[in-house]
Backbone as JSON, one array per atom type, in Angstrom:
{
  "sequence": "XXXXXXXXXXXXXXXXXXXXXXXXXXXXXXXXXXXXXXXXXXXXXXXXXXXXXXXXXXXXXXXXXXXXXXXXXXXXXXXXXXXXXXXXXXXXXXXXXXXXXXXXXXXXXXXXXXXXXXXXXXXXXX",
  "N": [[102.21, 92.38, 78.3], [102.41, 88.98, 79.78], [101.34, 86.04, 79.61], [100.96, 82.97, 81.98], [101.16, 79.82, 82.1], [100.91, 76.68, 83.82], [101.45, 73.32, 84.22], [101.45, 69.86, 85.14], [101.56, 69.41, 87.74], [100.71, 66.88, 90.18], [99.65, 64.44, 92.44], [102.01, 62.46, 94.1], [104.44, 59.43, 95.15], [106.28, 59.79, 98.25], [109.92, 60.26, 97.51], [109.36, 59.85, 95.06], [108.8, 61.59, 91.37], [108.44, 64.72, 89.74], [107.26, 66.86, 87.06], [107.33, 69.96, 86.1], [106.31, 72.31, 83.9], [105.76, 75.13, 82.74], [104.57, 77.4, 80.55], [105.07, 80.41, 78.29], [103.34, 83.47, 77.22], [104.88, 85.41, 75.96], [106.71, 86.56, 72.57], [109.03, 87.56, 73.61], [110.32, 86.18, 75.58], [112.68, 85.35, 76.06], [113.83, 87.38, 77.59], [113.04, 87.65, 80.61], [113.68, 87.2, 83.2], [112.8, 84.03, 85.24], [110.87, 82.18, 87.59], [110.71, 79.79, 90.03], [108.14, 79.5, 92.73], [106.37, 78.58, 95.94], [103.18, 77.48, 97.71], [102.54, 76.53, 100.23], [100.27, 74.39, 102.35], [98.77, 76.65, 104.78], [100.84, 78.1, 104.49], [103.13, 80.99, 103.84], [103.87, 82.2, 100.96], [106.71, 80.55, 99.05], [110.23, 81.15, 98.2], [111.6, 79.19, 94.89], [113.07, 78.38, 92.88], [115.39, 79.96, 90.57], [116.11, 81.04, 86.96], [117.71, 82.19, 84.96], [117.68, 84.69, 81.83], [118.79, 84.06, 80.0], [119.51, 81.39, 80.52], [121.61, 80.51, 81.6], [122.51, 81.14, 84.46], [121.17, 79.87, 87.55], [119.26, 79.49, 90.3], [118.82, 78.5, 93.73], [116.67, 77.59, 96.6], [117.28, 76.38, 99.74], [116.44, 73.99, 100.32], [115.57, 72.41, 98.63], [117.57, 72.21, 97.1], [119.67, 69.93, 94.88], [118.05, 68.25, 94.37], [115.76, 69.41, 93.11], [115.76, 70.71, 89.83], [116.03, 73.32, 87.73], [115.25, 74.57, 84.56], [115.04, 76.05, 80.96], [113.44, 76.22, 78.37], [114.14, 78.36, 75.55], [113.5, 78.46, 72.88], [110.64, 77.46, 72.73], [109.91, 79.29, 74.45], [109.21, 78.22, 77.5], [109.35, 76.88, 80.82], [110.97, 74.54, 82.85], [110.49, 72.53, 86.07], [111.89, 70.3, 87.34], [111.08, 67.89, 89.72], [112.89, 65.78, 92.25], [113.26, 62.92, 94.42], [111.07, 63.92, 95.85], [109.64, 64.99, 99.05], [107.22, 64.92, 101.79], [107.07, 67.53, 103.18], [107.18, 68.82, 100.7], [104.73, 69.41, 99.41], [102.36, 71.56, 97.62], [101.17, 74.57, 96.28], [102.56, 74.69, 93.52], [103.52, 78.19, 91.72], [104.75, 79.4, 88.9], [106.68, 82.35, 87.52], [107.22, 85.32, 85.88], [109.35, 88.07, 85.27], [110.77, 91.05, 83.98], [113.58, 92.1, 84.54], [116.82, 92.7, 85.69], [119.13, 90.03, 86.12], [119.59, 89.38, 89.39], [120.0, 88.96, 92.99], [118.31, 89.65, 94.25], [116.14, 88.64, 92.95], [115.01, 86.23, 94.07], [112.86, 87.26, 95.52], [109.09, 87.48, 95.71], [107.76, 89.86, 95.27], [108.98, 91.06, 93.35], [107.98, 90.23, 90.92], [106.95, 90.32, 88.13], [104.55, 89.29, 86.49], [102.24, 86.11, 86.95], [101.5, 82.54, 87.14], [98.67, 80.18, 87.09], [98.96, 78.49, 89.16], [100.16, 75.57, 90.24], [98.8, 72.0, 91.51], [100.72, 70.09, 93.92], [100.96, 67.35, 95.46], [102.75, 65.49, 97.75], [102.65, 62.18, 98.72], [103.42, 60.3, 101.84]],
  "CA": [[101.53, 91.4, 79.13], [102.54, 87.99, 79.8], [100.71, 85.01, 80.48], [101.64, 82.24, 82.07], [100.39, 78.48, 82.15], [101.35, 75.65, 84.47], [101.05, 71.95, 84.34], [102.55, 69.38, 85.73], [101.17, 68.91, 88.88], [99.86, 65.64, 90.73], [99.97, 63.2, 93.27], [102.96, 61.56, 93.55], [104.37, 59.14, 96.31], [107.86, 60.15, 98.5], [110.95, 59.76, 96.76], [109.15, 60.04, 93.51], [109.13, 62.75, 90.9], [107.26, 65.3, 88.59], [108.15, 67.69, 86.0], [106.45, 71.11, 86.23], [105.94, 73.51, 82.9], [105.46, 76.83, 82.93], [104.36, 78.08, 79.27], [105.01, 81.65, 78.07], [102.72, 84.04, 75.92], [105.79, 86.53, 75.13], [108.06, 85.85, 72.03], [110.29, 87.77, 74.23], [110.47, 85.03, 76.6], [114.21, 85.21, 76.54], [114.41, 88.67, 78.17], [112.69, 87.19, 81.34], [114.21, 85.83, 84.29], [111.52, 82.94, 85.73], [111.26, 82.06, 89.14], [109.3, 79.04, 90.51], [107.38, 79.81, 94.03], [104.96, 77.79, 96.02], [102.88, 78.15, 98.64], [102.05, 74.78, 100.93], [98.89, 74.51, 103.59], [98.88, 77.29, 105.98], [101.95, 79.02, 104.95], [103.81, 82.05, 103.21], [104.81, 81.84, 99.13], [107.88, 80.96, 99.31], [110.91, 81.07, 96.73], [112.13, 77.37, 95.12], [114.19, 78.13, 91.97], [115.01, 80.69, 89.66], [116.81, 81.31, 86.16], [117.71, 83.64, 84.04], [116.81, 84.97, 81.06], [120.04, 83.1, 78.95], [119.48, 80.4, 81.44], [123.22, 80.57, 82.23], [122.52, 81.42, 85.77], [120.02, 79.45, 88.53], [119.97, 79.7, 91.85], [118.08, 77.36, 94.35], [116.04, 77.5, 98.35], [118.41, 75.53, 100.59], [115.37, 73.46, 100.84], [115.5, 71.75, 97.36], [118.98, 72.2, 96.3], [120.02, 68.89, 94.75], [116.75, 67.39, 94.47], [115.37, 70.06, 91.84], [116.83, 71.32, 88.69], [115.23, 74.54, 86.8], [115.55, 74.86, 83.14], [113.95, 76.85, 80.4], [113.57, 75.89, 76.74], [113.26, 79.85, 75.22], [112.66, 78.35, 71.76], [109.48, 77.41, 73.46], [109.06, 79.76, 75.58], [108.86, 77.47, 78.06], [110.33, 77.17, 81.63], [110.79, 73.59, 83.51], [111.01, 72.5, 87.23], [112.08, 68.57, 87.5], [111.75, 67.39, 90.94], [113.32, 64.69, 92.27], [113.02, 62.6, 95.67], [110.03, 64.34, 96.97], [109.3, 64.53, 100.25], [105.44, 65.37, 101.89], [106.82, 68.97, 102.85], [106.72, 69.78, 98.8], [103.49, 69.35, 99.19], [102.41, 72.74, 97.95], [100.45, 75.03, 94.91], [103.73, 75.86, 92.38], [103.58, 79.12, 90.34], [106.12, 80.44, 87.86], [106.43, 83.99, 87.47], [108.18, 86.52, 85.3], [110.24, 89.32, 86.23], [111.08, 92.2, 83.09], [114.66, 92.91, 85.69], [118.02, 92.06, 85.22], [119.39, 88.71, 86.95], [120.19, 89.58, 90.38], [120.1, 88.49, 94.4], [116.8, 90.24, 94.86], [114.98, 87.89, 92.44], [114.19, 85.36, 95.0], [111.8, 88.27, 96.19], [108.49, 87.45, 94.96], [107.37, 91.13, 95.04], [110.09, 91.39, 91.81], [108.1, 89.33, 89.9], [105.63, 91.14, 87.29], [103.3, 87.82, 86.15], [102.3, 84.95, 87.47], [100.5, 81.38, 86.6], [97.68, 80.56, 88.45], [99.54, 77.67, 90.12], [99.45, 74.0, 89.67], [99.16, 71.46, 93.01], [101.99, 68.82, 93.91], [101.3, 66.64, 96.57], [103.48, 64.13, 97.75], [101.91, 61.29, 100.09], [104.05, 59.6, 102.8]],
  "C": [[102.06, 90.0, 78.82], [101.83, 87.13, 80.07], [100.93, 83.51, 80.27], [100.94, 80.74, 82.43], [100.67, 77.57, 82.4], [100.91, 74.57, 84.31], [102.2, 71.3, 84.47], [102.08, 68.72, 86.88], [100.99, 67.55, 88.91], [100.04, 65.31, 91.52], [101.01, 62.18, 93.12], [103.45, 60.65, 95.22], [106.1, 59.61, 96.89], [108.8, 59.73, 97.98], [110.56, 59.89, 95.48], [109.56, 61.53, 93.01], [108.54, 63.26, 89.99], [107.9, 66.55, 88.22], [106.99, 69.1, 85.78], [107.26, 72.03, 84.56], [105.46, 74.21, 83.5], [105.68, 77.7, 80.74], [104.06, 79.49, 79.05], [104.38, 82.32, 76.99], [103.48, 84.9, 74.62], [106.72, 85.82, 74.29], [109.04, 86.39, 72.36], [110.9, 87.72, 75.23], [111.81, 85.26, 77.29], [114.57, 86.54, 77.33], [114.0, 88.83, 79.82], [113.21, 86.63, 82.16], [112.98, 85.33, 84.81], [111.96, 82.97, 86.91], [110.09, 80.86, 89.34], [108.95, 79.39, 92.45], [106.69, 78.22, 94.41], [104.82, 77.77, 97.33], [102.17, 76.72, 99.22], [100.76, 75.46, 102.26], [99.8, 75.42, 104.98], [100.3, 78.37, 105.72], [102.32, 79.84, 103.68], [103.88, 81.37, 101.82], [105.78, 81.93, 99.65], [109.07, 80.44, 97.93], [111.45, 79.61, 96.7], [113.44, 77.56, 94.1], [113.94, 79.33, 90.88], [116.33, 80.5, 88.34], [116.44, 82.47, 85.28], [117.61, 83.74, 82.6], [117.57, 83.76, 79.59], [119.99, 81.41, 79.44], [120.43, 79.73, 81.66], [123.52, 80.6, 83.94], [121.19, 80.94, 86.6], [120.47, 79.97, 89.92], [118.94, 79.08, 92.78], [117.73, 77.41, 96.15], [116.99, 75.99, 98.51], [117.74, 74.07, 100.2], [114.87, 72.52, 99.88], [116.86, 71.73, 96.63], [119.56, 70.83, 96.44], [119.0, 68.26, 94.39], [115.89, 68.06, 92.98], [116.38, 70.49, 91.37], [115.71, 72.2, 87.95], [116.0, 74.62, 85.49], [114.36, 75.83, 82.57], [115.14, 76.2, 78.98], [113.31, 77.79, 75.52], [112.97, 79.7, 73.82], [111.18, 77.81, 71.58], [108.79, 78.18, 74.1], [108.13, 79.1, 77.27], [109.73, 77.52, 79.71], [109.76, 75.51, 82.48], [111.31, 73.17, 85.09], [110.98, 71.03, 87.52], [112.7, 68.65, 89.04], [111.57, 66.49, 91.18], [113.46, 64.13, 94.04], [112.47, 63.73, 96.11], [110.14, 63.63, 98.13], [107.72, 65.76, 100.75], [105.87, 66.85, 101.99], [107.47, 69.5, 101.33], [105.91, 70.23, 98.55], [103.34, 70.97, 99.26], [101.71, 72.95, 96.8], [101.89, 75.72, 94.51], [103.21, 76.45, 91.89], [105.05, 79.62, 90.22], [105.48, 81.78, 88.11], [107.39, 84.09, 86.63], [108.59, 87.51, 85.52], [111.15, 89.78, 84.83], [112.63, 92.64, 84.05], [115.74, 92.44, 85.32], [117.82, 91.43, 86.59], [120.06, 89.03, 88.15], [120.11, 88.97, 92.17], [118.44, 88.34, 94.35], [115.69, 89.42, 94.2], [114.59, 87.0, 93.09], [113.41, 85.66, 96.07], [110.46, 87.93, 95.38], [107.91, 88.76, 94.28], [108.36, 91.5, 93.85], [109.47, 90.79, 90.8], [106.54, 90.19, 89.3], [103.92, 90.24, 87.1], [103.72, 86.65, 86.91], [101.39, 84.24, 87.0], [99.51, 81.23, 87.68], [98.07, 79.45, 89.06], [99.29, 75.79, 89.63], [99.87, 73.12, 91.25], [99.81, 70.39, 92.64], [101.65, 68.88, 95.72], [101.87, 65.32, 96.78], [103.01, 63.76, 99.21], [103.16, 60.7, 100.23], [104.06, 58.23, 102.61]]
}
């Protein structure tokens, strides 16, 4: 069992920026690929950023590429999502997840992902 614990969130204004954690229970954090999600008013979860377990390999939604950067600290157990020039559609509830799988395409499936945080909100005002 994993469990997973977000903060980070807030209110921020466009163009600004906020730094999302994602804290892990397992000390075998590192065997984990992460994934950040998030699910905005009215619509689908959808995938934002993921890495892998070495955190050698990311991979990024069209839709934030350049703007966010995903890391993970695994002597922490920790996994970070720094984003940068928000804009209002960010506005959304992030969760991390974990995924027990090797690093592949399919991880920007959320149905791949074993645990999840219970979310933290990021809204960015206009």
């Amino acid at each position: 069992q994993v469990q997973l614990v977000e903060s980070g969130g807030g209110l921020v204004q466009a163009g600004g920026s906020l730094r999302l954690s994602c804290a892990a229970s397992k000390r075998t954090f590192a065997s984990y690929v992460m994934g950040w999600f998030r699910q905005g008013p009215g619509k689908e979860r959808e995938f934002v950023a993921i890495i892998s377990g070495s955190g050698g390999g990311t991979y990024y939604a069209d839709s934030v590429k350049g703007r966010f950067l995903i890391s993970r600290d695994n002597a922490k157990n920790t996994v970070y999502l720094q984003m940068n020039s928000l804009k209002p559609e960010d506005t959304a509830v992030y969760y991390c997840a974990a995924a027990g799988r090797p690093w592949n395409n399919a991880m920007i499936i959320d149905l791949n992902y074993d645990y999840w945080g219970q979310g933290t909100q990021v809204t960015v005002a206009s």
